[in-house]
N, C-alpha and C positions, 0 to 999 in steps of 0.2 A: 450418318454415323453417330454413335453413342456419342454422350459427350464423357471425355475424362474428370472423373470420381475424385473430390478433393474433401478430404474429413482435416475440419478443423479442431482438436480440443481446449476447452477454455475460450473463455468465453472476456478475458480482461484484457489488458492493453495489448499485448503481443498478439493474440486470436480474433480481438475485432479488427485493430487496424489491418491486420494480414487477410482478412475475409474481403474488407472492404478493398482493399488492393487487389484482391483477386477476384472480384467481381465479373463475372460475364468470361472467365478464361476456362470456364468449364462447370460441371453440376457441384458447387460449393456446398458445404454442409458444415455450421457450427453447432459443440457440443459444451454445452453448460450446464452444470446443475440448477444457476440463477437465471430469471428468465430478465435480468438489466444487467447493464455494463454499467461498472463504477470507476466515475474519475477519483480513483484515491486520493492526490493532492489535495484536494478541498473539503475531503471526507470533517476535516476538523472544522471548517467552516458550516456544514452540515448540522452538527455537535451542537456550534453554537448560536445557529439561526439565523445565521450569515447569507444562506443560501437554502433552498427547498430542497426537496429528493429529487423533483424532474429535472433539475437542472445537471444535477452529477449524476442521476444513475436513470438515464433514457432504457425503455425496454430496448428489448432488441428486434423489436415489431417497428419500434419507432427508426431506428437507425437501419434496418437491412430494406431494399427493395426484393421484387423478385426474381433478383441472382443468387440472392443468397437463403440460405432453408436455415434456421433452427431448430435443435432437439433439448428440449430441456430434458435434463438426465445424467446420472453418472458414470463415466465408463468405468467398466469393472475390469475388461482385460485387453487387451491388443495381440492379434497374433500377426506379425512379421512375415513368417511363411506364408501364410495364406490372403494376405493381406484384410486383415478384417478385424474388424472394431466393436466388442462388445459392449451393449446397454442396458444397466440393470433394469429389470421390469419390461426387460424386448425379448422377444423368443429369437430373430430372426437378427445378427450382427450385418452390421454394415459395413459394405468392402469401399475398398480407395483405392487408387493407383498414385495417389500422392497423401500425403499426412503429415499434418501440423502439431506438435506436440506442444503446447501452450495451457500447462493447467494453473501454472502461477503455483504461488506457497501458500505455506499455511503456519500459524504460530508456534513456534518453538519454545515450548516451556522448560528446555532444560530439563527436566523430570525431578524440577524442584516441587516438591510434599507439597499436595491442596495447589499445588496453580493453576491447573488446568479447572480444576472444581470449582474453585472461589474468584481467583482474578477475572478480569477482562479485559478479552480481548480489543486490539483496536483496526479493523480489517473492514468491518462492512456495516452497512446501513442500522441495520440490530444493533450494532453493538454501540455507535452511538449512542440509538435509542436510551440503548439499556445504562449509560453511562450518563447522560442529562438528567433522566427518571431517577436515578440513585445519587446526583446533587441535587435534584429537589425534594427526595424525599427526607435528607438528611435535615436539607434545611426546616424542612418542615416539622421535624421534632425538637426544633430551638425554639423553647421561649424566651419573648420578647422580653423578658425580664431578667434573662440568663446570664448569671456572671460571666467577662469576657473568657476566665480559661475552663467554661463549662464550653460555651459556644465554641472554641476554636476545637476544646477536643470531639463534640457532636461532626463538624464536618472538620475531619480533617481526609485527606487522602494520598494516597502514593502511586505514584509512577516508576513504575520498571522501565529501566533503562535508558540512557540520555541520547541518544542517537537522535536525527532530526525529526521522529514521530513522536519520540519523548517529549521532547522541548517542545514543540509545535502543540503538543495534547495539555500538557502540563500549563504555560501560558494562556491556551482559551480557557483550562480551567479553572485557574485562578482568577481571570478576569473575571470570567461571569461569577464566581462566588465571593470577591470585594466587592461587585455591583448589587448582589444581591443583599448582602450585611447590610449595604448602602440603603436601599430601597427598603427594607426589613426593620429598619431601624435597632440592628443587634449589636450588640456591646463585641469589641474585639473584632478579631479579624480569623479566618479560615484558616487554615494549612491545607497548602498543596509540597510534595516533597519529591523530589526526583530520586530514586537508588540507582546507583549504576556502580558497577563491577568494575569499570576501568579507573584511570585517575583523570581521567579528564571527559569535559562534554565533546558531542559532535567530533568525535576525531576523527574522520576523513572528511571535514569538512577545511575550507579556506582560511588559513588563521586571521585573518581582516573581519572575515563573515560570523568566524566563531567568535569576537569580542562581540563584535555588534547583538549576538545571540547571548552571549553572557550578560552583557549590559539590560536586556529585555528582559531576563529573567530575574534578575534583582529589583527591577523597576514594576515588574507584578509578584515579587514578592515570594518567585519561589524559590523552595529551599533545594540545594543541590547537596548530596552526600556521596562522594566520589569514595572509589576504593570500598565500596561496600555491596558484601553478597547478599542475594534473598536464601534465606533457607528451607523456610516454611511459610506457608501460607492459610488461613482458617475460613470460615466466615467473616470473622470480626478482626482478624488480626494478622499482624505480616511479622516476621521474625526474621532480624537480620543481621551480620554479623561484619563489626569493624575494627581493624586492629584488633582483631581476638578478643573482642566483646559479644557477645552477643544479647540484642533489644529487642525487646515483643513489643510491637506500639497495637494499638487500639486505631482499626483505621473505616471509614462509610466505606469505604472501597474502595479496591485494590487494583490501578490501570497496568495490562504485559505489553508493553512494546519493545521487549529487549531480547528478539528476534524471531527469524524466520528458514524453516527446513522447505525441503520437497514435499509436494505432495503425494499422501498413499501411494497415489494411482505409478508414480514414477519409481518410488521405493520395490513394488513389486513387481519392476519391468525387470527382464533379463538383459541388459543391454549393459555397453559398457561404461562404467560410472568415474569422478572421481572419489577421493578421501573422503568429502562431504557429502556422499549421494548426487552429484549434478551430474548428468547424461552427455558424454564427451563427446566432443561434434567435432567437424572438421573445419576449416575455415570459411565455408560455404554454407557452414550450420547445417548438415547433412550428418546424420549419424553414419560413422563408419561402415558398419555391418549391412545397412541398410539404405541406400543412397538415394530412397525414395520416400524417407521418414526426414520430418528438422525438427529443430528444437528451437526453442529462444526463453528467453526470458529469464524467471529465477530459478528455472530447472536447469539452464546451459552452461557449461563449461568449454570456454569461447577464448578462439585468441581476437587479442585486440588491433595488434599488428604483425604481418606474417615474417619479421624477422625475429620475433619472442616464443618461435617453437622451436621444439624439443626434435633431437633425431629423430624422434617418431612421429612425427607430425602436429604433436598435441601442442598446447601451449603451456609457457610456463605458471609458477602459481601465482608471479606476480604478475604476469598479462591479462589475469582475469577482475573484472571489472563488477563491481560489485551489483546485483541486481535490483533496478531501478525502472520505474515507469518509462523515465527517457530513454533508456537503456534499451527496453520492449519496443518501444515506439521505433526508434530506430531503426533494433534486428527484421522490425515486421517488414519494412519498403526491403529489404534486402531479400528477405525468405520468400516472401511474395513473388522477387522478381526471377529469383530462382525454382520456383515450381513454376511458373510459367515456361520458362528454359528449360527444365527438366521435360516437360510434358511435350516439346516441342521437337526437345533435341538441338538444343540449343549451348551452347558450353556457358558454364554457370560464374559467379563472382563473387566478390570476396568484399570485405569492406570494412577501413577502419571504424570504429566510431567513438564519439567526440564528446566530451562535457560541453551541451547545451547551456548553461550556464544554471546558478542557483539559486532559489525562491522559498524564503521560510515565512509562515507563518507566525507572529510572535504576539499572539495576545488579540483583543476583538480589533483595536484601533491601531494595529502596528504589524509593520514585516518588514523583512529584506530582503535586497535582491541583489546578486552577484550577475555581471555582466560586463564586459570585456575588459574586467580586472579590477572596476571599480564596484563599492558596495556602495547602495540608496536603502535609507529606513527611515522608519516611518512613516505617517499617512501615505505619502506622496509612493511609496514602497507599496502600501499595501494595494493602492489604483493600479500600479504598474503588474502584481503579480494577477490583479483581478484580469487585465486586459491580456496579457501575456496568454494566461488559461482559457482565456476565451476562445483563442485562436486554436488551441490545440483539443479543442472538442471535436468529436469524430467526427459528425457532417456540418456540410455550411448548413443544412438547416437547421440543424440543432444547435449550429452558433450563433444564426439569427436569432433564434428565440431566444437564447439565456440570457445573449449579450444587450437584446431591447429589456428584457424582463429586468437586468443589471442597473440597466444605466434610469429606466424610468421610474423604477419602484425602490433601485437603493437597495445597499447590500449591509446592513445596520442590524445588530444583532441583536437577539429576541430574548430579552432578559428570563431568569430562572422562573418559571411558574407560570408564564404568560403564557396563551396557545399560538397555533402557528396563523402567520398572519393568510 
């Protein structure tokens, strides 16, 4: 007998762990446009030299055996009816009898003027790249001889939005450029500056976790400007308005981390959505209309527990939990175990899920960790979040590797100019 046709798309937390769970339970098939899977969380650690690329973003030759197929590619349509999955640059779409909707987000600029043009983003390996590359090249137009508020305004930079990829981006960044003043021998000190729209940082975070977060970012010296909108955005410059002022500063460059929509692919599905574009699922993460499609991740609109829905089934808007790698990582053991059920004729399940607890980054030499109620920072914080992450790499052999690579070579961060070791 054939074996049953399972298209996965996406290719990040929700689509690999759900591939790798479905392994061997029929002809598996993931669809990515990226031919690696990236562990986000450490993306910043990446940034700042803390860690290589093999270590967070294994291809996916490296993590799949032969249960599982990859297609690098974008899909461009879905048709429901007829169940089949098109690929740009494929003449011939490929059918499923199950489907995984997993494309993850993509950056939300707001459709604030130049952001999409000039800022950067902070999502993937590139971008990184491109954000190290533009503090060294800053730095590299300071001369050694530079009065100190010539130097601070040559590298100064801004971060959109304080959320915990704010702060997490913001604190490596600052570190590595007082390290590098250090090393450079320059007069004064950098600005790194946080803009954020609300009046406070990290607001769904812990309030224990968020002083400890606060404390970290005075202590690498960055600047935080709460209540303040971006307006515009340039090459050279970010324009922003407080209390009915509005400031053009002069910046090396401009970091967005101050949010995330759907992706295309989901926007031009016809399916049924909420207010924010998320793809309304049932508590089984099955799409209504179609009970052979799920969703997960930052596309889903999910109850969290099934006494928080609505006469209609849906959930409320405060049951929806906000989308998070842990969050994916979760949904996948669930959706997993539900196409298997599905495919079997099996009656399918439901499943709350739970704050794993919380692990920021805050700077090269410092982090915290929230864990069963209590906060640890520093050094001793940052060993804890290295080891933590280890375990939750996709395979044990990918864990062996990182986690010997971790512990013998040291996880010590690659100062501004130096190459990779």
């Amino acid at each position: 007998m054939a074996q049953q046709r399972i298209i996965i798309v996406g290719g990040g937390w929700g689509g690999v762990f759900t591939a790798l769970e479905l392994a061997g339970a029929g002809e598996v098939t993931l669809i990515s446009p990226e031919d690696h899977f990236l562990f986000t969380p450490m993306l910043y650690e990446y940034m700042s030299g803390e860690v290589e690329a093999w270590h967070i973003a294994p291809t996916y030759k490296e993590l799949f055996d032969g249960n599982i197929r990859h297609i690098r590619g974008e899909v461009s349509a879905i048709d429901f009816d007829n169940r089949e999955v098109s690929i740009a640059g494929r003449v011939r779409p490929a059918a499923y009898d199950a489907l995984v909707l997993a494309p993850g987000g993509v950056t939300n600029f707001a459709n604030v003027e130049g952001a999409q043009e000039h800022a950067i983003p902070f999502r993937k390996i590139a971008d990184a790249d491109q954000l190290r590359n533009r503090m060294i090249d800053a730095l590299d137009r300071v001369s050694p001889d530079a009065a100190p508020q010539d130097a601070k305004s040559a590298v100064t930079f801004a971060v959109v939005g304080a959320g915990a990829s704010g702060v997490e981006t913001a604190t490596k960044m600052a570190d590595l450029l007082n390290d590098a003043f250090r090393r450079r021998g320059l007069q004064g000190e950098p600005r790194v500056m946080i803009l954020e729209m609300g009046e406070r940082v990290v607001p769904g975070m812990d309030d224990d976790l968020r002083e400890h977060v606060i404390g970290a970012m005075q202590r690498s010296r960055v600047e935080v400007h709460t209540g303040t909108r971006v307006r515009r955005i340039t090459s050279q410059n970010v324009i922003f308005e407080h209390d009915g002022k509005e400031t053009q500063l002069k910046a090396a460059g401009i970091v967005w981390t101050a949010g995330v929509k759907v992706s295309p692919l989901i926007e031009r599905l016809d399916v049924e959505k909420d207010a924010s574009g998320h793809v309304k699922t049932t508590p089984t993460l099955q799409l209504p209309a179609h009970v052979e499609v799920f969703a997960l991740g930052d596309i889903a609109y999910f109850p969290n527990k099934p006494e928080e829905l609505d006469a209609a089934g849906y959930p409320h808007e405060a049951a929806r939990l906000s989308g998070t790698a842990q969050l994916a990582f979760q949904q996948s053991g669930l959706v997993a175990a539900n196409v298997r059920a599905l495919l079997a004729g099996r009656p399918l399940q439901t499943r709350r899920f739970a704050e794993l607890g919380e692990a920021v980054s805050l700077g090269t030499e410092n982090a915290a960790v929230l864990a069963a109620g209590q906060v640890l920072e520093g050094a001793v914080a940052r060993r804890a979040r290295f080891a933590m992450y280890t375990s939750r790499l996709p395979t044990w052999q990918h864990r062996l590797k990182v986690g010997a690579s971790w512990f013998f070579e040291g996880t010590q961060p690659r100062p501004l100019g130096l190459q990779k070791r």
